[in-house]
VMD Tcl script that draws the C-alpha trace (Angstrom):
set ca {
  {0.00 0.00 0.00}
  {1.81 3.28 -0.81}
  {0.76 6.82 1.12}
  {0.32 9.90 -0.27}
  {1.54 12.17 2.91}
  {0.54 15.84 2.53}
  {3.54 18.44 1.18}
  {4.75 21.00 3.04}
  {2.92 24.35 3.48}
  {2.52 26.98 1.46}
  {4.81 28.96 4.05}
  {7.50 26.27 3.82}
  {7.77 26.55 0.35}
  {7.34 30.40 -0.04}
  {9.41 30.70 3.18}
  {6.63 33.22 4.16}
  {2.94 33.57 5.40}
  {1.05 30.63 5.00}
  {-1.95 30.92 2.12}
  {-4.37 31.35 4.68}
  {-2.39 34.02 6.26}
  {-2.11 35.56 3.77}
  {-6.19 36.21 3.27}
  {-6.17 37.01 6.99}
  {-3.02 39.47 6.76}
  {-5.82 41.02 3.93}
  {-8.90 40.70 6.15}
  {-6.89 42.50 9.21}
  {-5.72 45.17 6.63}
  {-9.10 46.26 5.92}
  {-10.72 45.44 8.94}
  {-8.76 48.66 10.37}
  {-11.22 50.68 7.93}
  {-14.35 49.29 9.86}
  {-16.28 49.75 13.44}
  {-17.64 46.32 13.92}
  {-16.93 44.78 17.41}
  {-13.55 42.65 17.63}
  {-15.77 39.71 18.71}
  {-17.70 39.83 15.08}
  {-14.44 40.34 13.25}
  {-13.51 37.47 14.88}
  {-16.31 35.45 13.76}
  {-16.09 36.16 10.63}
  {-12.09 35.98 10.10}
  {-12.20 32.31 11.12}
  {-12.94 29.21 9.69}
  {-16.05 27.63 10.73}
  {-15.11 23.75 9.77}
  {-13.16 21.59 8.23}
  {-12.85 17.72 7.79}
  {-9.63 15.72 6.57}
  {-10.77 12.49 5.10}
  {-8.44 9.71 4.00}
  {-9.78 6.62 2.20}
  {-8.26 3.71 0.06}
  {-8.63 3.57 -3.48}
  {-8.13 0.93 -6.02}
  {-6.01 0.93 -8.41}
  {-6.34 -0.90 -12.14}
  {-3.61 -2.89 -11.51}
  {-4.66 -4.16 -8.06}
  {-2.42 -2.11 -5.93}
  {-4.35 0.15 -2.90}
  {-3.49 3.98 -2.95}
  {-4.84 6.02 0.18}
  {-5.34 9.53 -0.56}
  {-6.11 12.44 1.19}
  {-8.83 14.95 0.42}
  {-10.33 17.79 2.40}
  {-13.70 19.99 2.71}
  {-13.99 23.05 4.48}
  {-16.79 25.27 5.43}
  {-15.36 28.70 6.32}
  {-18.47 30.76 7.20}
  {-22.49 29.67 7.72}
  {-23.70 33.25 7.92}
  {-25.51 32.29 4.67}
  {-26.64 29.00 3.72}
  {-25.58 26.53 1.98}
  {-22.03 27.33 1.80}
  {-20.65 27.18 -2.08}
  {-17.27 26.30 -3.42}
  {-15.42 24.24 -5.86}
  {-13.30 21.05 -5.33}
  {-9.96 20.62 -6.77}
  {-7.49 18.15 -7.46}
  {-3.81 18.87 -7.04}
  {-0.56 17.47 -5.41}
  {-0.45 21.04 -3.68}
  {-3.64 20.33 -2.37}
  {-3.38 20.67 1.40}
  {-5.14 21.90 4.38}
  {-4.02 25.35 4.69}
  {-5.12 26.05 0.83}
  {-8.26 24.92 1.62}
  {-9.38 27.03 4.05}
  {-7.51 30.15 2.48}
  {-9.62 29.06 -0.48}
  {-12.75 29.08 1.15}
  {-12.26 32.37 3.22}
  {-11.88 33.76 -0.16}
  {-15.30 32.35 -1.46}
  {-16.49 33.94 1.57}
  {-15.85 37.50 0.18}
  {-16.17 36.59 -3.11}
  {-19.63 35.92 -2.61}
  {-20.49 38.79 -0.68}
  {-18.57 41.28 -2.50}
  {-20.94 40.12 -5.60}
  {-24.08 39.18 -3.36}
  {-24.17 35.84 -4.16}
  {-25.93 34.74 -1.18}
  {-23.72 31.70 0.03}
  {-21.56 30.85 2.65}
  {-17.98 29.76 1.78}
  {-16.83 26.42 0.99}
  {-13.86 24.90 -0.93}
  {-12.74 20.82 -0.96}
  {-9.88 18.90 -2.79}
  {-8.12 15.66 -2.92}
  {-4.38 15.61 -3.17}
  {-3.80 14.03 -6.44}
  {-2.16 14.68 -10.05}
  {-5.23 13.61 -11.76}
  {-2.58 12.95 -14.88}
  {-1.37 10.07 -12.80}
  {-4.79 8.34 -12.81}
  {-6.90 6.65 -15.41}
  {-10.68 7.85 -16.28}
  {-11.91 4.51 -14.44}
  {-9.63 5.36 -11.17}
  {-10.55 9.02 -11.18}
  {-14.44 8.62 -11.28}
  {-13.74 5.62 -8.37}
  {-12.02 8.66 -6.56}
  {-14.80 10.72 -6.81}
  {-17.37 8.98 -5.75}
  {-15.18 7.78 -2.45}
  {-14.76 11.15 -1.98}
  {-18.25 12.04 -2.69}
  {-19.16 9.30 -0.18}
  {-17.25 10.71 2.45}
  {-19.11 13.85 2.18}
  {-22.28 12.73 2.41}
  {-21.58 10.61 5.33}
  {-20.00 13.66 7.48}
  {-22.38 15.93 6.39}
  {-20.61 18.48 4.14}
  {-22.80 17.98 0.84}
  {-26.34 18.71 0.04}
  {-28.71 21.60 -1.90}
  {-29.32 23.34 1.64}
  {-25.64 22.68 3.40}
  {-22.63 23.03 1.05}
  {-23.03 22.75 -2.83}
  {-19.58 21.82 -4.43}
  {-18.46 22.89 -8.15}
  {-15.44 22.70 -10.83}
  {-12.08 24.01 -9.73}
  {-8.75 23.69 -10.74}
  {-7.83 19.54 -11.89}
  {-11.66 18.79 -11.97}
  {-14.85 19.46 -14.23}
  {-18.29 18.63 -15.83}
  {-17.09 15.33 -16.09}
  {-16.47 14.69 -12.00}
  {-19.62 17.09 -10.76}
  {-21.90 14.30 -12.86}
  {-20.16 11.13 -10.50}
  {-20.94 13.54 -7.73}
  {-24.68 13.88 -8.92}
  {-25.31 10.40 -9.33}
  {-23.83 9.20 -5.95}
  {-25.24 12.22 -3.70}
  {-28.77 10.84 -5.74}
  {-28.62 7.38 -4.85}
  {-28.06 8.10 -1.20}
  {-30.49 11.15 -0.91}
  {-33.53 11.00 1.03}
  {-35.31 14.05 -0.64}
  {-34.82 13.05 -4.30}
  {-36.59 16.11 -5.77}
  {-34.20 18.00 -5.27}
  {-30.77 16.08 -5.28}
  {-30.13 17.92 -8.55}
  {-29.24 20.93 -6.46}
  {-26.17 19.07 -5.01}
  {-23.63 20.81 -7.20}
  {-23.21 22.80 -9.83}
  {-21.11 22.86 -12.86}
  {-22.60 20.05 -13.72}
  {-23.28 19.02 -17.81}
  {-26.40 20.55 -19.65}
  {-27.87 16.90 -19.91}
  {-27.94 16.90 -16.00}
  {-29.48 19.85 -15.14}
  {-26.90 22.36 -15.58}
  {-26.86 25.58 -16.57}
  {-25.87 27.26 -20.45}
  {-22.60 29.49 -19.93}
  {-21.62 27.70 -17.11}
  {-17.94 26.28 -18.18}
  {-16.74 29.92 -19.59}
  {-18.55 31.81 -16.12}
  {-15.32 32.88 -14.76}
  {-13.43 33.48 -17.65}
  {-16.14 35.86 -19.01}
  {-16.38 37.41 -15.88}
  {-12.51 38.40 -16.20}
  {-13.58 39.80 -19.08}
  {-16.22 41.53 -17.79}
  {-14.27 43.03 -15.22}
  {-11.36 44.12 -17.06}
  {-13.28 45.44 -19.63}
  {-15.21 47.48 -16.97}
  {-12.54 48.53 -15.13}
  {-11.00 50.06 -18.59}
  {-14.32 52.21 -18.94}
  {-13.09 54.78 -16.17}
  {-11.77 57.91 -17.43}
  {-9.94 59.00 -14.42}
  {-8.28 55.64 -13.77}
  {-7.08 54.82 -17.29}
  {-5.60 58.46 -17.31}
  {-3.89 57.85 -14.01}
  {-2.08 54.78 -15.59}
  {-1.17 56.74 -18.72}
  {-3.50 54.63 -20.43}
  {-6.49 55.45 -22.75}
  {-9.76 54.60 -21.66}
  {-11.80 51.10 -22.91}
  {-10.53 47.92 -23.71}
  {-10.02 47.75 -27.56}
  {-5.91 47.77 -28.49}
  {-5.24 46.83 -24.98}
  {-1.86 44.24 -24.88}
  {-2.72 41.18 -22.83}
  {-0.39 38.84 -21.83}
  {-2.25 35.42 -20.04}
  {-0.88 33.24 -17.49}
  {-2.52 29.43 -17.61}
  {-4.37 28.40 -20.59}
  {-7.08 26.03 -19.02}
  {-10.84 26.56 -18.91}
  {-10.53 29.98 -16.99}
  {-6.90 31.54 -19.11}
  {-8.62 30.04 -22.24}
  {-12.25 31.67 -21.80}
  {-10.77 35.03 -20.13}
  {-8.16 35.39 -23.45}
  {-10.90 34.59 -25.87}
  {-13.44 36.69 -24.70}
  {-10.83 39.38 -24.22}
  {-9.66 39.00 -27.86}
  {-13.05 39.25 -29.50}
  {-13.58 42.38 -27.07}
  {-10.80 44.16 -29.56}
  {-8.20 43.28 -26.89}
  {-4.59 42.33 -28.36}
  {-3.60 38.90 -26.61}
  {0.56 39.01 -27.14}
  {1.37 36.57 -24.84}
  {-0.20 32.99 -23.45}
  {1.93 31.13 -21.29}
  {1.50 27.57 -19.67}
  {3.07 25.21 -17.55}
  {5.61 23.85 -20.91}
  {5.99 27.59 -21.77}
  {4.50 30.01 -23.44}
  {4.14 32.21 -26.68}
  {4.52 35.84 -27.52}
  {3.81 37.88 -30.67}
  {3.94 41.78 -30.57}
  {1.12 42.13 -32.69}
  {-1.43 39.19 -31.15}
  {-2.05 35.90 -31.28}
  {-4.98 33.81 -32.60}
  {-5.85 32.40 -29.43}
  {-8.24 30.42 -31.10}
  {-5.58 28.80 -33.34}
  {-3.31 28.06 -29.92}
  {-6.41 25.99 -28.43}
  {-6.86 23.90 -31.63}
  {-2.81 23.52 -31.56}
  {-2.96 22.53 -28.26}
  {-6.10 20.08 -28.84}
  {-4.12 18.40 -31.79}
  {-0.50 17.91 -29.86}
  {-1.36 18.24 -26.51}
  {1.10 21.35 -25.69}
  {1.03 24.86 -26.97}
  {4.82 24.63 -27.76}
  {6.03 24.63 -31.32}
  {2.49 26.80 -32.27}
  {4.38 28.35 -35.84}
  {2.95 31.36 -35.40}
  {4.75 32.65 -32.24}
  {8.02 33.02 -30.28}
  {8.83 30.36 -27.76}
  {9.54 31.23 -23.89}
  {11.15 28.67 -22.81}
  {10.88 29.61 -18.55}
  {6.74 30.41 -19.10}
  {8.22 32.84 -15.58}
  {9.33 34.98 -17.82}
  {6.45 35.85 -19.60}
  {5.15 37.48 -16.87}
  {7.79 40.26 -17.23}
  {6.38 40.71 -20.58}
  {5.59 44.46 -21.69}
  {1.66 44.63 -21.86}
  {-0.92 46.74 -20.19}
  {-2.44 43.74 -18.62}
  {-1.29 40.83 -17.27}
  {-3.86 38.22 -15.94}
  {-2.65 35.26 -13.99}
  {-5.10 32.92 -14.74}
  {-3.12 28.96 -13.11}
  {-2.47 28.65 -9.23}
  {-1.31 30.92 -6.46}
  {1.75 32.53 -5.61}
  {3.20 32.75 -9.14}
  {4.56 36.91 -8.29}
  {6.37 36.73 -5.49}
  {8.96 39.48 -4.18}
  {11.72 38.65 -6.44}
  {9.66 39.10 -10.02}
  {7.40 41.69 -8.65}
  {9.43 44.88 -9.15}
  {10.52 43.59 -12.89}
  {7.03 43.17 -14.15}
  {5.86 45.55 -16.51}
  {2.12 45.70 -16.60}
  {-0.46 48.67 -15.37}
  {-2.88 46.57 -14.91}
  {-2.74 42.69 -12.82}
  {-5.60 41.21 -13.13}
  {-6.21 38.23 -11.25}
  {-8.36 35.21 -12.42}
  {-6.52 32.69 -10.69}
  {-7.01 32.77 -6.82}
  {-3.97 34.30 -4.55}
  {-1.66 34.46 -7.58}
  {0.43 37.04 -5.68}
  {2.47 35.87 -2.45}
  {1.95 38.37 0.57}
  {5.63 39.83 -0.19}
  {4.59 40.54 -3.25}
  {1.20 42.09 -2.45}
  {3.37 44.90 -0.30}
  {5.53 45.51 -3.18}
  {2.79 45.77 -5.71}
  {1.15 48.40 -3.71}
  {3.91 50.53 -3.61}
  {3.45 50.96 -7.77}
  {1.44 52.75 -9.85}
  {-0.38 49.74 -10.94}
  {-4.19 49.04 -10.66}
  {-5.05 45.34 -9.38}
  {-8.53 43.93 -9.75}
  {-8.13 41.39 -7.23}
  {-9.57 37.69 -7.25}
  {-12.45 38.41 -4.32}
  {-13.72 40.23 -7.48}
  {-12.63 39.21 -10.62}
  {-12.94 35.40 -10.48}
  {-16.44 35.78 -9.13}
  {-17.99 34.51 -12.29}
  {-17.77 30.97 -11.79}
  {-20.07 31.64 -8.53}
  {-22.09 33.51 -9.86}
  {-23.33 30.94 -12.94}
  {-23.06 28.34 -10.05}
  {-25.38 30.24 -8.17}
  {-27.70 30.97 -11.48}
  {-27.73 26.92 -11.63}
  {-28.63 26.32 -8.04}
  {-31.54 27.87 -8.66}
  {-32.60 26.79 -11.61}
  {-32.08 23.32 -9.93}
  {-34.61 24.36 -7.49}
  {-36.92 25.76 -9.45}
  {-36.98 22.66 -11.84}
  {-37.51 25.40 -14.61}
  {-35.19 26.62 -17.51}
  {-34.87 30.37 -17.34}
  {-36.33 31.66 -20.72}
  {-38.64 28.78 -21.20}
  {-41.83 30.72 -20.02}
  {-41.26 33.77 -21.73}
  {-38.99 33.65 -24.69}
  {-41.54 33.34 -27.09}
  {-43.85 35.62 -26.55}
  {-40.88 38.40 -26.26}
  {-40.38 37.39 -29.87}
  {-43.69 38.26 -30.56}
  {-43.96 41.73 -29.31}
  {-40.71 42.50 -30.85}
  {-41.79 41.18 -34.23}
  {-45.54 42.93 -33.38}
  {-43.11 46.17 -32.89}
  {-41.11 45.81 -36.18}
  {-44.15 45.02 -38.44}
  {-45.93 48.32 -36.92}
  {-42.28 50.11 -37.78}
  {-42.30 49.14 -41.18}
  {-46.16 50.41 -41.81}
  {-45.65 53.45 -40.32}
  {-42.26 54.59 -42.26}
  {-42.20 52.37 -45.13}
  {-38.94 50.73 -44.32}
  {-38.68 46.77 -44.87}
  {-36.18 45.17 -41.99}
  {-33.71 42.08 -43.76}
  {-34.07 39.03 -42.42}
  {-30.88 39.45 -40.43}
  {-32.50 42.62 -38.65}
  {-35.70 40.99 -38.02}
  {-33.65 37.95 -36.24}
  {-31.13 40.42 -34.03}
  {-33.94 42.88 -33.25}
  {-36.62 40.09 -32.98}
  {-34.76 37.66 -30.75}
  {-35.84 36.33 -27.10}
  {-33.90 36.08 -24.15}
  {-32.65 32.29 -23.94}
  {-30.86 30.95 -21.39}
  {-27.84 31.45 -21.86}
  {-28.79 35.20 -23.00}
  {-29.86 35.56 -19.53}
  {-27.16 33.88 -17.73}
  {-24.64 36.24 -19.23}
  {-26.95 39.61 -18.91}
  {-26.86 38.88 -15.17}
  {-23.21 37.72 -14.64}
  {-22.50 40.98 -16.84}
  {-24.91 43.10 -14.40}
  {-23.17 41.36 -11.23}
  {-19.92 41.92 -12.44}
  {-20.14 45.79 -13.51}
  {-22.36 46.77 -10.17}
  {-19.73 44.84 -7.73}
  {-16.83 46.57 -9.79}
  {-18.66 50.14 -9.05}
  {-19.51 49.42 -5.56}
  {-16.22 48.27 -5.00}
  {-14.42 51.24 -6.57}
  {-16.92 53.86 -4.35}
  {-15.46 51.75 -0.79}
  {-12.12 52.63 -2.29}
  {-12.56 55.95 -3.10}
  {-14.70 56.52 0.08}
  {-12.83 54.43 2.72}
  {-9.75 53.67 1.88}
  {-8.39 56.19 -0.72}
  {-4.60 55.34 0.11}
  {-5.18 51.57 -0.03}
  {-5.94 49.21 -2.85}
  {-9.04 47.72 -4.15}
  {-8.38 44.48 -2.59}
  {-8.81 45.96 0.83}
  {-11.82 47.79 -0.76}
  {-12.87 44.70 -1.51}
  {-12.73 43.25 1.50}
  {-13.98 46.06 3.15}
  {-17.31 45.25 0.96}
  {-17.65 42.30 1.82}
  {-17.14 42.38 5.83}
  {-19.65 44.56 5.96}
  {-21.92 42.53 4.33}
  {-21.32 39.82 6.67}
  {-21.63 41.77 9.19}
  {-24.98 42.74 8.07}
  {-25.78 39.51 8.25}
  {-25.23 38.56 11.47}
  {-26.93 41.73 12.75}
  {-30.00 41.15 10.85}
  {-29.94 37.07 12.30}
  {-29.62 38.86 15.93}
  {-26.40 36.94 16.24}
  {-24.31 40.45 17.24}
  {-25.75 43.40 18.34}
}
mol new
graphics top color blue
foreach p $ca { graphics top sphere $p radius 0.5 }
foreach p [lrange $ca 0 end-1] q [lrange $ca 1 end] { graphics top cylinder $p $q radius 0.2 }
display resetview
């Protein structure tokens, strides 16, 4: 029998603050900017549970593997609590709950209204066939379900980093089988495939919500200015970090918003072309040889590290955490850091990056996407309902009603093409993406007013936090939990 034993902590191998720290050392920073009793900060700083599970798996040669996975449930002022599971080898405790903690704000800063909740198994899923995975899963699954951390009222897991569609469906089906209220089971987690009661936009949530935020961001006059930038997005040099569902969604989106993508960098290295690259092109590449090296029409980076020192306007780490740290943090040369990827910065690098005239959108906002679909599907789950279905059509008809009295009263005969743009119902996925786009641009304002407001001389990752402590706090008011 062979042991997986958990690696060292973040700390050990940043040789600083630990990745939950490092959230804390961010909660403390803006808690200064608030009045709220110690006692509630408290409360709301910690993390409210966690369970370590270790169980045997088989593998298809015979051999017995035990892994270790985790689920935590960092705060219950809103339930269920809501967060993805992912499989990793630097899966561990401490990036659990710093993962969670985050879902916390990120789900108040948006006003998604969930708890936080993150879970992962310590794994390289590469290591493990499609059989031994989905026989992980549904251990793990098991495990859940048995201690109480799964369910559509108590903590609703989704996709994260190592894990997708594929593994929320084994979830489904074994949370079913074992549920007593069978109605709805569906509600279990999210992510899940359209077949099973998931929801259309779903897989590219959070990378269109990078987009939305970036691109939002970019509207403001007075902040592009600062950065010696011009205002909106279009001719805007991008360089990505991680090319997965999130780097892949956030680069294409960002392209077809008139963006220039010059750089797209991943684990085996990365590209760069001055004048863009197809990113489209890259993913087929990639699809066809299984790495984006050797793409013809690009430079090679060898270290993909370096890329991040490219010259762009913005760089968006998009893979794991703690890929700037303090010794490439003064050499990289983008205004704007936007960060899809959770804690991509380590807590060295956070003070440095303050210290420049750069604007960071940080991850309690940007990656909020993926939540916010997720929490778009939870209810649809609930409702047993698609959104659209009762009232797409007759939209249709009122618009074409519209256009026929339009063309009687002036004459004018709409094309075909017309009559389908103007003419079109909402559909789901129409929907889905008017409210992520809604979520994101309100949270981004909101956010931006704390910061102007509140903290003027901070960033807007305390803003953010700010935002989202005193929503919790709110919370527990309104409950009668704190005075």
């Amino acid at each position: 029998m062979s042991l997986h034993k958990p690696p060292l902590s973040n700390a050990s191998r940043h040789d600083e603050k630990s990745f939950f720290q490092k959230v804390n050392q961010h909660f403390e920073s803006a808690a200064r900017f608030t009045t709220h009793p110690r006692g509630m900060l408290e409360q709301i700083k910690i993390c409210n549970s966690i369970c370590h599970v270790t169980f045997p798996i088989k593998r298809d040669d015979g051999t017995i593997e035990t892994l270790h996975g985790w689920r935590a449930e960092h705060s219950h002022h809103k339930l269920p609590t809501k967060g993805g599971i992912r499989y990793s080898t630097l899966v561990n405790e401490d990036e659990i709950m710093a993962l969670a903690a985050l879902m916390t704000y990120k789900c108040a800063l948006v006003d998604v209204p969930f708890g936080g909740a993150k879970g992962g198994i310590q794994l390289d899923r590469a290591d493990y066939s499609a059989s031994e995975l989905e026989r992980i899963t549904r251990r793990y699954t098991y495990e859940l379900i048995q201690k109480n951390y799964i369910g559509p009222g108590v903590d609703v897991p989704a996709p994260d980093f190592g894990t997708s569609e594929t593994e929320m469906a084994w979830i489904l089906d074994t949370y079913r089988s074992m549920a007593p209220d069978k109605l709805d089971a569906i509600a279990c987690v999210t992510g899940k495939p359209i077949e099973l009661n998931g929801i259309r936009g779903r897989r590219e949530a959070t990378g269109r919500g990078v987009f939305f935020g970036i691109r939002e961001a970019c509207t403001v006059v007075e902040d592009m200015k600062s950065l010696g930038l011009s205002p909106g997005l279009p001719g805007k040099t991008v360089v990505i970090q991680g090319f997965g569902n999130v780097g892949y969604h956030a680069a294409k989106f960002l392209r077809e918003g008139e963006a220039v993508v010059t750089g797209i960098l991943e684990v085996e290295g990365g590209l760069y072309h001055p004048k863009g690259i197809d990113v489209e092109a890259v993913a087929a590449w990639r699809e066809e040889n299984g790495t984006i090296r050797n793409y013809p029409d690009a430079t090679l980076i060898d270290n993909p590290q370096d890329g991040l020192e490219l010259e762009c306007d913005i760089l968006v780490p998009a893979a794991v955490e703690n890929q700037i740290t303090a010794e490439n943090a003064p050499r990289l040369k983008a205004r704007i850091l936007a960060e899809a990827a959770n804690g991509p910065a380590t807590a060295a690098a956070d003070e440095l990056l303050k210290q420049r005239n750069m604007l960071i959108l940080p991850d309690t906002y940007l990656n909020a996407g993926g939540v916010t679909v997720s929490y778009f599907e939870w209810l649809r789950n609930l409702s047993h309902v698609r959104f659209g279905r009762l009232g797409r059509r007759f939209e249709e008809n009122r618009h074409k009603i519209m256009l026929s009295a339009v063309e009687k009263a002036t004459g004018y005969r709409f094309s075909s093409e017309e009559v389908e743009l103007i003419g079109h119902g909402a559909d789901e996925n129409d929907l889905v993406n008017s409210g992520l786009e809604d979520t994101m641009i309100n949270a981004y304002h909101e956010m931006r007013e704390i910061h102007k407001q509140r903290c003027p001389t901070e960033d807007l990752r305390t803003a953010s936090f700010i935002t989202a402590i005193d929503k919790i706090a709110a919370s527990y008011r309104q409950a009668g939990i704190f005075p």
